[in-house]
C-alpha positions as CSV (number, residue, x, y, z in Angstrom):
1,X,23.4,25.4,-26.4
2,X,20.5,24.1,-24.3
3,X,17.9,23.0,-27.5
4,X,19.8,20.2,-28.9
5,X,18.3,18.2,-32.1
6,X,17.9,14.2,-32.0
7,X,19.9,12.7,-34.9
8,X,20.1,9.3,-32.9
9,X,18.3,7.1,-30.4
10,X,19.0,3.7,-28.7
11,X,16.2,2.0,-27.8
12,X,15.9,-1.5,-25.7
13,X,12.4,-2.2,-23.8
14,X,11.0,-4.9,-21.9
15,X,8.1,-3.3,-21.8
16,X,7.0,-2.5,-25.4
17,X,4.0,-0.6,-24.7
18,X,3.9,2.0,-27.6
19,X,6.9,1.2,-29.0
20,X,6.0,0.9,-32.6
21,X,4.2,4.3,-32.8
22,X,7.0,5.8,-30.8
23,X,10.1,4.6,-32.8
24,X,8.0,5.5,-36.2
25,X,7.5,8.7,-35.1
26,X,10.9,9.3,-34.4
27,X,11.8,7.8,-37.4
28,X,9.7,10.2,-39.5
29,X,11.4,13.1,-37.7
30,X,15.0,11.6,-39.4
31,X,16.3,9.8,-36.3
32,X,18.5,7.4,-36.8
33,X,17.3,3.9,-34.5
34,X,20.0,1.5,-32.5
35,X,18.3,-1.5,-30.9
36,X,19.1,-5.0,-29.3
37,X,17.6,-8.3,-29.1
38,X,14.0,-8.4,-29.1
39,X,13.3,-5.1,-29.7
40,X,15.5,-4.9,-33.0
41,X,13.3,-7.5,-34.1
42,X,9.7,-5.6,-32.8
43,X,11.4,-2.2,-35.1
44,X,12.1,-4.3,-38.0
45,X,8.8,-6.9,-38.6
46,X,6.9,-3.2,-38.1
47,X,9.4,-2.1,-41.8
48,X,11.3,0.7,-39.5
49,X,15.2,1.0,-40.3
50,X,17.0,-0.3,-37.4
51,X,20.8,-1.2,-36.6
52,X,21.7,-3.6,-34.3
53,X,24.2,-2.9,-31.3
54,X,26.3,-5.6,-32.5
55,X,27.1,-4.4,-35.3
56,X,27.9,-0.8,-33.7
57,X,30.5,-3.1,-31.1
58,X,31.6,-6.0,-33.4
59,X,30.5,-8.1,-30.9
60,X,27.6,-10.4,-31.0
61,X,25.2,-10.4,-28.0
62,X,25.8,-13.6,-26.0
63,X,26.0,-15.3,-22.5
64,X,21.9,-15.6,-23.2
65,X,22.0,-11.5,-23.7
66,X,23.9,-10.8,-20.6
67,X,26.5,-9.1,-22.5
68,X,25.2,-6.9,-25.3
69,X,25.3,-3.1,-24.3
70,X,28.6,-3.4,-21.8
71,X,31.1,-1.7,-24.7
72,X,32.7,1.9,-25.1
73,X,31.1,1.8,-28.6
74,X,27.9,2.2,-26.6
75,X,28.9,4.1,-23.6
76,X,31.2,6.4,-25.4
77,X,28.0,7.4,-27.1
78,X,26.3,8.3,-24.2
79,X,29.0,10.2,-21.9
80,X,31.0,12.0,-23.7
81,X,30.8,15.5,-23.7
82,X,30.1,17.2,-27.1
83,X,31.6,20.2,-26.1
84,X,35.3,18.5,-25.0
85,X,37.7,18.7,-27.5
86,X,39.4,15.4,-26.0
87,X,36.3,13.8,-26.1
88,X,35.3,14.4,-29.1
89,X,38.6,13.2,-30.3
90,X,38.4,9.7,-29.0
91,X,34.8,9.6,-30.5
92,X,36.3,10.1,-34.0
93,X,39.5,8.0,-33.4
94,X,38.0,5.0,-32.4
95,X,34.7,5.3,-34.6
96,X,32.6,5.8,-31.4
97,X,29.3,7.7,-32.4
98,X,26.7,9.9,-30.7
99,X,23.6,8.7,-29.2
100,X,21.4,11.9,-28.5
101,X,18.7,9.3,-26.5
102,X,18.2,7.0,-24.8
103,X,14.7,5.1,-24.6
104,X,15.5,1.6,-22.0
105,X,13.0,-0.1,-19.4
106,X,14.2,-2.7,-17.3
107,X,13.6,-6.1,-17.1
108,X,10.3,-6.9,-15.0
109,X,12.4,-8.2,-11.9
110,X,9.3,-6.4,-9.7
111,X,6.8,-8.6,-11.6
112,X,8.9,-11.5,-12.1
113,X,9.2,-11.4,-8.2
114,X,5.2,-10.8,-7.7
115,X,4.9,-14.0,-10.0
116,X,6.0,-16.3,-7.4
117,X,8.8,-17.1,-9.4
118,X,11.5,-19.3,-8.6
119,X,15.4,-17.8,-7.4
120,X,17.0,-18.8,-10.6
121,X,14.2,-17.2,-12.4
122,X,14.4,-13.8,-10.0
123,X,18.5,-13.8,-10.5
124,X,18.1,-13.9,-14.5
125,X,15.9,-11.1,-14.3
126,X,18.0,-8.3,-12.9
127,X,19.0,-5.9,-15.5
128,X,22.7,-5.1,-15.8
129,X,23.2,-3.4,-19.1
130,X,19.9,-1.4,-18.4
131,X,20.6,0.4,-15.6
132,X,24.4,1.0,-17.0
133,X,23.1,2.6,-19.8
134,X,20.4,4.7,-17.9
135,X,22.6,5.9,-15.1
136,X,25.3,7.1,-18.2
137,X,22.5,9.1,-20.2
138,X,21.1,10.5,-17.1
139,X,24.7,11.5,-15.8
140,X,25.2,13.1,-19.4
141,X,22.0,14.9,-19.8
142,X,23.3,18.3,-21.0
143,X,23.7,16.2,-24.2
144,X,21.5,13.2,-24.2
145,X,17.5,12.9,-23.5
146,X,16.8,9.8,-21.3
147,X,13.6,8.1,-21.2
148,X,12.3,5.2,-18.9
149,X,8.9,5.0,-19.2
150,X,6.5,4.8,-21.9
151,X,4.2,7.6,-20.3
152,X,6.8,10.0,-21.4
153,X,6.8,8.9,-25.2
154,X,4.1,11.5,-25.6
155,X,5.9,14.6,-24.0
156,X,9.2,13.5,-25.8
157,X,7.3,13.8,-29.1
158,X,5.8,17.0,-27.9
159,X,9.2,18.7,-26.8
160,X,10.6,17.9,-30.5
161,X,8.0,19.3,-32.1
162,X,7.7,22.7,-29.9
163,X,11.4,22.8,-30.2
164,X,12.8,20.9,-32.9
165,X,15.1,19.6,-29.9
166,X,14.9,19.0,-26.2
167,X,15.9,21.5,-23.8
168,X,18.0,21.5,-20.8
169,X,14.7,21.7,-18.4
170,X,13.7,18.7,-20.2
171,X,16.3,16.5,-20.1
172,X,16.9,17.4,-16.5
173,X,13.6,16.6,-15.9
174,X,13.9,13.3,-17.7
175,X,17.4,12.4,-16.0
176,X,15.7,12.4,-12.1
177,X,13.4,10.4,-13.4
178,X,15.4,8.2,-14.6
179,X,17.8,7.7,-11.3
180,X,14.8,7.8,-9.7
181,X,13.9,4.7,-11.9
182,X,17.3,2.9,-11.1
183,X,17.0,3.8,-7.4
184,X,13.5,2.0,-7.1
185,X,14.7,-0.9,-9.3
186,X,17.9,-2.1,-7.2
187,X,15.5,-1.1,-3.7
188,X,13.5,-4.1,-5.3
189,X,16.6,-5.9,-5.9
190,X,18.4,-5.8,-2.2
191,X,15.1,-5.8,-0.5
192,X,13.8,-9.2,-2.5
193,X,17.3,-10.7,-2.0
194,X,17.6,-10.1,1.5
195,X,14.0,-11.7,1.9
196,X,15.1,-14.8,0.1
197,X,17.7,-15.5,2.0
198,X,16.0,-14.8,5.5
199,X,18.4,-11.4,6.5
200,X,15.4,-10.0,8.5
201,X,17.7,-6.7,9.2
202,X,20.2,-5.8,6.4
203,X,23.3,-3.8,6.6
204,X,21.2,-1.0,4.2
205,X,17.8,-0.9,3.6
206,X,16.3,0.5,0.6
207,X,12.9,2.3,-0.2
208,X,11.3,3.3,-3.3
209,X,7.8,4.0,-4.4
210,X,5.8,5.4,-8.1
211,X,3.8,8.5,-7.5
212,X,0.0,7.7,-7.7
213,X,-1.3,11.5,-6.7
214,X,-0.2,14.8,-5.9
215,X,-2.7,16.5,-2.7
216,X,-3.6,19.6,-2.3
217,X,-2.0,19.5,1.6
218,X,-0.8,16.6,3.8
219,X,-2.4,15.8,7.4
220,X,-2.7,19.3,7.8
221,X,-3.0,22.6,5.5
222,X,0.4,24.0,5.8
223,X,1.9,20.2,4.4
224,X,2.8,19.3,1.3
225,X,1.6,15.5,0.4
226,X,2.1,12.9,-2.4
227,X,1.3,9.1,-2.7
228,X,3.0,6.7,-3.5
229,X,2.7,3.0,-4.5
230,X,5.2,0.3,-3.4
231,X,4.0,-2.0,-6.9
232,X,2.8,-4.7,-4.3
233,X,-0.4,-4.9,-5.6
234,X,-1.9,-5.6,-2.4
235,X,-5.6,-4.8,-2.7
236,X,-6.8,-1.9,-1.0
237,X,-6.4,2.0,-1.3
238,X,-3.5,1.8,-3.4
239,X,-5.4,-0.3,-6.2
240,X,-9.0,0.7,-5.6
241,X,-10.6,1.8,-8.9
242,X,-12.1,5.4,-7.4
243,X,-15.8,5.4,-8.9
244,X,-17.3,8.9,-7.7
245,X,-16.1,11.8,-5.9
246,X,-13.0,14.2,-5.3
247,X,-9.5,13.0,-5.1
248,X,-8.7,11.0,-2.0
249,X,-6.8,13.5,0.9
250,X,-4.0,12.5,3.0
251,X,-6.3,11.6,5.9
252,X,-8.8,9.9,3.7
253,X,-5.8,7.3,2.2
254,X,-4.8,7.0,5.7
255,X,-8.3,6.0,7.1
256,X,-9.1,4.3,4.6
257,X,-6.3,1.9,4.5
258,X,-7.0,1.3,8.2
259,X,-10.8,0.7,7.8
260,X,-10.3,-2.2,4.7
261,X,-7.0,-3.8,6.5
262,X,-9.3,-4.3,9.9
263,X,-12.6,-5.6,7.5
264,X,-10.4,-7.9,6.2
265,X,-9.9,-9.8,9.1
266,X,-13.7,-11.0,8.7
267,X,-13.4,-13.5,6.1
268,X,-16.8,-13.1,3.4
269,X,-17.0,-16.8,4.5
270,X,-18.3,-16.6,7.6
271,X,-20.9,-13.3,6.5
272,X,-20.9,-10.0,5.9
273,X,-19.0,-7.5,8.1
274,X,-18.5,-3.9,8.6
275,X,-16.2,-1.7,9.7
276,X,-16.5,2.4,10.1
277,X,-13.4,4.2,10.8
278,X,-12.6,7.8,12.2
279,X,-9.2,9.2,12.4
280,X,-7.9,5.6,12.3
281,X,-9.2,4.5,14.6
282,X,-12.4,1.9,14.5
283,X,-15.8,3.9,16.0
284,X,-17.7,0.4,14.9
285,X,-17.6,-3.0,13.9
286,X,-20.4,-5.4,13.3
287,X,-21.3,-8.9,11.9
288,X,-24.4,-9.4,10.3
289,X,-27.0,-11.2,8.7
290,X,-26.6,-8.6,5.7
291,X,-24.3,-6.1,4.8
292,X,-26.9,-3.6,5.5
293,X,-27.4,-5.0,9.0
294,X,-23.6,-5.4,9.4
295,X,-23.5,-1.6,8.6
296,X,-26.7,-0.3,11.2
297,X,-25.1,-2.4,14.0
298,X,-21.5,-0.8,13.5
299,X,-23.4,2.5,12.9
300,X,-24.8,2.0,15.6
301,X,-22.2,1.7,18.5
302,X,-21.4,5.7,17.8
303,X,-23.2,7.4,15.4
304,X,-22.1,10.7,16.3
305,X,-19.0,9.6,15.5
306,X,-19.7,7.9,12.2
307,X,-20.3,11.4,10.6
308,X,-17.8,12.1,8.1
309,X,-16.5,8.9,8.6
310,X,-14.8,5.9,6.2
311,X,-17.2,3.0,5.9
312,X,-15.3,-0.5,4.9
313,X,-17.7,-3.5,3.7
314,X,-15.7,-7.2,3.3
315,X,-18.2,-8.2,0.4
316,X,-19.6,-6.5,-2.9
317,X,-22.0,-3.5,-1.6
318,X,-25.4,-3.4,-2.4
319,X,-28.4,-1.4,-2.8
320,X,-30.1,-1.6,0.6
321,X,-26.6,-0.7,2.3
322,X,-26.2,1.7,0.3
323,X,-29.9,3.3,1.1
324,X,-28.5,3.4,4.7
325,X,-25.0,5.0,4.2
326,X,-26.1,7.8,2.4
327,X,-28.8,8.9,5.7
328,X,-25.5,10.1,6.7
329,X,-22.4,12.4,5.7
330,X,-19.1,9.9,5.0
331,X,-16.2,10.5,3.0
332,X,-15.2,7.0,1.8
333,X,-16.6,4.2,0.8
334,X,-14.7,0.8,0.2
335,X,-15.5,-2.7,-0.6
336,X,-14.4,-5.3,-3.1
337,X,-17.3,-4.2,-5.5
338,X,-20.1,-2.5,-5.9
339,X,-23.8,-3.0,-7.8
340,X,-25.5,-1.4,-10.1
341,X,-28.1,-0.3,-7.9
342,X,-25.3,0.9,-5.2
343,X,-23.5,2.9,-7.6
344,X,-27.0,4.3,-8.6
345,X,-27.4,5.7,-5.2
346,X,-24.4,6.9,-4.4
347,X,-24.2,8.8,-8.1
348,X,-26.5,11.2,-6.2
349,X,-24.1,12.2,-3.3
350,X,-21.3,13.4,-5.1
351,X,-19.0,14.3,-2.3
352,X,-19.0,10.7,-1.3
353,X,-16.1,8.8,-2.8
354,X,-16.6,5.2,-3.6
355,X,-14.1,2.6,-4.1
356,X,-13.4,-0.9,-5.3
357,X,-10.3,-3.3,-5.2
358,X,-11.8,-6.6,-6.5
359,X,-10.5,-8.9,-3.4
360,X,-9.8,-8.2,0.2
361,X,-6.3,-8.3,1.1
362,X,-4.8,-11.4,2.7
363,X,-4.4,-10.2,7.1
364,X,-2.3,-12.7,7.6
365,X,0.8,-12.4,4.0
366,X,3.4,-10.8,5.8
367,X,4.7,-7.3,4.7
368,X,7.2,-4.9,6.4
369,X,5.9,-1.9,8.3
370,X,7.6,1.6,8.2
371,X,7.4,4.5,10.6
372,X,9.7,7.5,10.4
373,X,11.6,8.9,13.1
374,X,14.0,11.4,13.9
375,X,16.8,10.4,11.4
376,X,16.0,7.2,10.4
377,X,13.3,4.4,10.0
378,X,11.8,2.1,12.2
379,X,11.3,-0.9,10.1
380,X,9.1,-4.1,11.9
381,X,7.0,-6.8,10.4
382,X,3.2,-5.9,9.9
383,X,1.1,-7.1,12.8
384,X,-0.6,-10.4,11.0
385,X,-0.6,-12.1,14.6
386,X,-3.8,-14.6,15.0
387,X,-4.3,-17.1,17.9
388,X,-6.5,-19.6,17.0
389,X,-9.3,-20.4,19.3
390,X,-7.7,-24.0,20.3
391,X,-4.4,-21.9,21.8
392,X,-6.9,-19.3,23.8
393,X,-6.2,-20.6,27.6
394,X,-9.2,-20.4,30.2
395,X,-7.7,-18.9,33.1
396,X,-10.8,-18.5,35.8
397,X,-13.1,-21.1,37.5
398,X,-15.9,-20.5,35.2
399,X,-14.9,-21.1,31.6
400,X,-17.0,-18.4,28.6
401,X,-20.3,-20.0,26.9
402,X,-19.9,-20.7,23.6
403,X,-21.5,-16.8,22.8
404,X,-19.1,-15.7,25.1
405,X,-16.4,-16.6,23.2
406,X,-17.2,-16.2,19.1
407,X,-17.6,-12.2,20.9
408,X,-14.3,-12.9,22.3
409,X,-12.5,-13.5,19.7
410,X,-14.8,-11.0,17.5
411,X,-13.5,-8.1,20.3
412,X,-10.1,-9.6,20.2
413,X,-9.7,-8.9,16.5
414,X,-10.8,-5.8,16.3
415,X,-8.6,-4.7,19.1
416,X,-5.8,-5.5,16.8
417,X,-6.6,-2.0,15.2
418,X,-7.4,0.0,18.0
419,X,-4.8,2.5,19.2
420,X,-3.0,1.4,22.4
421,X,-4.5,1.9,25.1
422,X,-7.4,-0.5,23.4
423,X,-9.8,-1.6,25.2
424,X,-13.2,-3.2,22.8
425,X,-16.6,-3.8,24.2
426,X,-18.7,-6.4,22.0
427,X,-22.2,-7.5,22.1
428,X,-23.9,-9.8,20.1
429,X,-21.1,-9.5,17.1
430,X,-20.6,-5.8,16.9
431,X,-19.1,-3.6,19.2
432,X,-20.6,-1.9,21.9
433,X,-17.8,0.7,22.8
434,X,-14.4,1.3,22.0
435,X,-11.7,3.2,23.8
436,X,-8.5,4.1,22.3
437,X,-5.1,5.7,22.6
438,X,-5.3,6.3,26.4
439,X,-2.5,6.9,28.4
440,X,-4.0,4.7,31.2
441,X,-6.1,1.6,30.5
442,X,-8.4,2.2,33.0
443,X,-8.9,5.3,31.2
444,X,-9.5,3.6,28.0
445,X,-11.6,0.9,29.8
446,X,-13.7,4.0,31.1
447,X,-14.3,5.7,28.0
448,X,-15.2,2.4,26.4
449,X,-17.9,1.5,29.1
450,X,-19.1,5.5,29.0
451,X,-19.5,5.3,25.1
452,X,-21.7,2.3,26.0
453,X,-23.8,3.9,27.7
454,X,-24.2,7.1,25.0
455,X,-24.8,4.0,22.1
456,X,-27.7,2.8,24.9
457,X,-29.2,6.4,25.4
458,X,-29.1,7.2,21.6
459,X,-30.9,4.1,20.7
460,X,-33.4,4.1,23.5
461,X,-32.4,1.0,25.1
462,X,-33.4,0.6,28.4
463,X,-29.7,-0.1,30.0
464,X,-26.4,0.2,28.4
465,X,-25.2,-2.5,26.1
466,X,-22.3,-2.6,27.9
467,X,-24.5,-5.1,30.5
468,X,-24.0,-8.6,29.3
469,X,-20.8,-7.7,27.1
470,X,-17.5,-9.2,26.5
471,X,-14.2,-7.2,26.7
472,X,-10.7,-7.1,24.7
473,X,-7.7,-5.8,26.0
474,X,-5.0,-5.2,23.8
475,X,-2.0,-6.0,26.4
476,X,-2.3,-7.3,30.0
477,X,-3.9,-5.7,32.7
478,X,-1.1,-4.9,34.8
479,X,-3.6,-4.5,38.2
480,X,-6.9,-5.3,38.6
481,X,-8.3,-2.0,38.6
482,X,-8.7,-2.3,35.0
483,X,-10.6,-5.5,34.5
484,X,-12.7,-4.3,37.6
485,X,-13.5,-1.1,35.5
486,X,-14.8,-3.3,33.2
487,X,-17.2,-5.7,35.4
488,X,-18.5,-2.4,36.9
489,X,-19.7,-1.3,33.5
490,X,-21.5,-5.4,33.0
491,X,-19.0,-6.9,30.8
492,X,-19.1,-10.8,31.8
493,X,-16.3,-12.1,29.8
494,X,-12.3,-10.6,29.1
495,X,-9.4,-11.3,26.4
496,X,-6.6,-10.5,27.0
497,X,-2.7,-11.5,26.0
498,X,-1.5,-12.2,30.1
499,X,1.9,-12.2,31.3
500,X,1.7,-9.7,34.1
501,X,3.6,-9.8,37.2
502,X,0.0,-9.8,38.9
503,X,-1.6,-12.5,36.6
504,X,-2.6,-14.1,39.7
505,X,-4.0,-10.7,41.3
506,X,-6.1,-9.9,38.4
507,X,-7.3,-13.6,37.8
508,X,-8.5,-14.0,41.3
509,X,-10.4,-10.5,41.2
510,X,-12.2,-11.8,37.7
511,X,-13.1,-15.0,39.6
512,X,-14.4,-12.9,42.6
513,X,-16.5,-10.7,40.3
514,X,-17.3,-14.2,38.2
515,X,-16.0,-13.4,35.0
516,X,-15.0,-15.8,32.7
517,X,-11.5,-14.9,31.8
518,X,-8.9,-16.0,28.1
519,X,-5.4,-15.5,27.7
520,X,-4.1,-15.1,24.4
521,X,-0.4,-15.2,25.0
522,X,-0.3,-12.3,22.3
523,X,-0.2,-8.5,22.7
524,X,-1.4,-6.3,19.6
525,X,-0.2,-2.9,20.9
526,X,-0.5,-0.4,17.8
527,X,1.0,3.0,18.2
């Protein structure tokens, strides 16, 4: 018999989000209600009929409710089998009876842990009895309906009422859930845990993850795609509230996640910034005086480029950027707010999504990075290095001018999110040419310089803006040819982290070609 009828339902949430209208409805449909602790006590002040688990196990609840669920009264009641004659023998000798479902949400260890509370406080809010009695229901689904979230109240109602029952698809459906639900809970567990007590590299390592959108295809038509949220609640694309437009693709989350995390490293403090992104990789960055000169000047350093692009503001976007946006074709758009008069303009481009988070995300909280390969998981800390200007070391005889280095540093961040080989031209706050992901980094010096000169040619400057430029390298120059490459193109100034067999070799070649030289002592490769 697949359709089975619900005669009896044990219900403890944390969570009590639609509890009352749930439980009555149930009620209504002749379901007998089992509860514990506060929950009992929600049923009963709303004048619904409600037993308490301790007087199912003739125990009272105790040890602060640590032990209330852990019996066979309960537990025999959600695995036996109805259709084992043994079993349902030792539910009638030892008084045991049936609970058809099970409605349980855990304690909120996740947000108890994004609280900032203390250990003590963490420890008391693992669920024990929770989990128990989800992983029996789910193990036991060809008899019992599990439930672990209140956005399935709705389809549990609906199933009884199409069927006077659930079926087996259902509660299938409802038991992967739920492990699912367990899974994610004790990832949050181990992983918070070994955090607290400094294991940078446990023995296992969990992941888990809520599904925020199905896609129509992954990087590529012929992939499936879904996304999923870790319940940081680190602003950005996972918590943007999407304004206008189509759903988000696989390559728009992806860019877009790389254009807010780099915009963030401009502080709103110090003025607005920009940052445009193409296949994750910066194609302009710029400072301004505005946001909507902040946005020309990073449109600017390659426009052709900027088509179709993602377009990441560090402050609240307003009308006159948003008049010079929508001159061109972009897919995203993403700041920590938006105007009236913004979202006015962009209402009329309806291709163009727009999103806000509210704040910037913090570049330098750290977090743990993840990148799949061949039968496992590369697992590192996110990159949230920063060198402050005091700890930059002048290597050459002549030392930058004080525009020199606020460029410096400018190009030096924004290398950070360039694909190695990264090289980053910068000019007057913005950048001037970017080269990315070369195999060589002269090659990505020359293709940094060469944009330059398109940037100069497009905008009808008389020489390239390269002339006059400062340069950021995102690892040491390992010969000479490199930095030369760049004084060739007029750069005056380089960043770089140092620590090259040939230090001495390059810094003798940037003194020769008098360039004022900085070592960071840090490399930002990004693969």
């Amino acid at each position: 018999m697949t359709h089975l009828p619900i005669r009896s339902a044990l219900i403890s949430v944390s969570d009590k989000t639609g509890l009352i209208a749930f439980a009555t409805a149930l009620a209504g449909r002749g379901v007998a209600l089992l509860s514990t602790g506060g929950t009992a006590r929600a049923l009963r002040d709303a004048g619904l009929p409600v037993k308490d688990v301790s007087e199912v196990t003739g125990f009272p609840e105790m040890m602060d409710g640590r032990v209330k669920t852990l019996h066979p009264m309960v537990h025999g009641g959600l695995l036996a089998l109805r259709d084992n004659a043994e079993h349902r023998a030792a539910m009638e000798t030892h008084g045991i009876g049936a609970i058809d479902l099970l409605v349980v949400n855990l304690y909120p260890f996740e947000a108890t842990v994004a609280s900032g509370a203390d250990y003590d406080d963490c420890i008391e809010n693992i669920d024990i009895g929770g989990p128990a009695m989800i992983r029996a229901a789910a193990k036991n689904h060809a008899f019992v309906t599990v439930v672990v979230d209140t956005e399935d109240y709705a389809d549990v109602l609906a199933e009884l009422d199409a069927h006077d029952g659930t079926r087996l698809a259902f509660r299938e459906r409802m038991a992967r859930t739920a492990y699912a639900r367990t899974a994610a809970y004790d990832a949050a567990v181990s992983t918070w845990m070994a955090g607290a007590h400094g294991d940078a590299a446990p023995r296992r390592r969990a992941f888990a993850g809520v599904l925020k959108q199905t896609m129509r295809y992954g990087e590529n038509p012929h992939q499936t795609a879904a996304f999923y949220v870790d319940g940081s609640g680190r602003p950005g694309v996972a918590t943007a509230q999407q304004h206008q437009g189509k759903e988000l693709s696989y390559n728009n989350i992806n860019d877009t996640d790389a254009a807010f995390e780099l915009v963030a490293e401009f502080t709103p403090a110090d003025g607005p910034a920009c940052a445009i992104i193409k296949h994750a990789n910066p194609c302009g960055v710029a400072r301004g005086a505005s946001l909507a000169e902040a946005y020309q000047k990073a449109f600017d350093c390659d426009r052709t480029s900027a088509f179709g692009g993602i377009v990441a503001l560090n402050m609240a976007l307003d009308g006159a950027t948003a008049e010079e946006i929508v001159k061109i074709f972009t897919e995203v758009v993403i700041a920590p707010d938006a105007d009236a008069d913004a979202r006015a303009i962009f209402a009329a481009k309806k291709n163009l999504r727009l999103l806000t988070t509210g704040a910037l995300p913090d570049p330098r909280v750290p977090v743990l990075a993840y990148k799949q390969v061949a039968g496992g998981l590369l697992v590192q800390d996110k990159d949230t290095g920063f060198v402050p200007e005091a700890d930059l070391r002048v290597m050459t005889k002549r030392a930058p001018s004080a525009a020199e280095m606020a460029d410096l540093r400018f190009a030096w961040t924004v290398a950070k999110h360039v694909k190695s080989n990264a090289i980053v031209y910068v000019k007057d706050g913005a950048t001037v040419g970017v080269g990315a992901g070369q195999m060589s980094r002269v090659d990505s010096s020359t293709i940094a310089a060469l944009k330059a000169g398109r940037m100069g040619a497009e905008l009808g400057l008389a020489e390239t803006p390269a002339k006059g430029s400062v340069v950021a390298s995102d690892a040491f120059f390992p010969f000479a040819d490199g930095l030369m490459a760049a004084a060739e193109a007029g750069a005056t100034a380089i960043i770089q982290p140092g620590g090259s067999m040939r230090d001495d070799e390059v810094i003798a070649a940037a003194d020769a070609a008098g360039l004022a030289m900085v070592f960071t002592g840090m490399r930002h490769f990004r693969h």
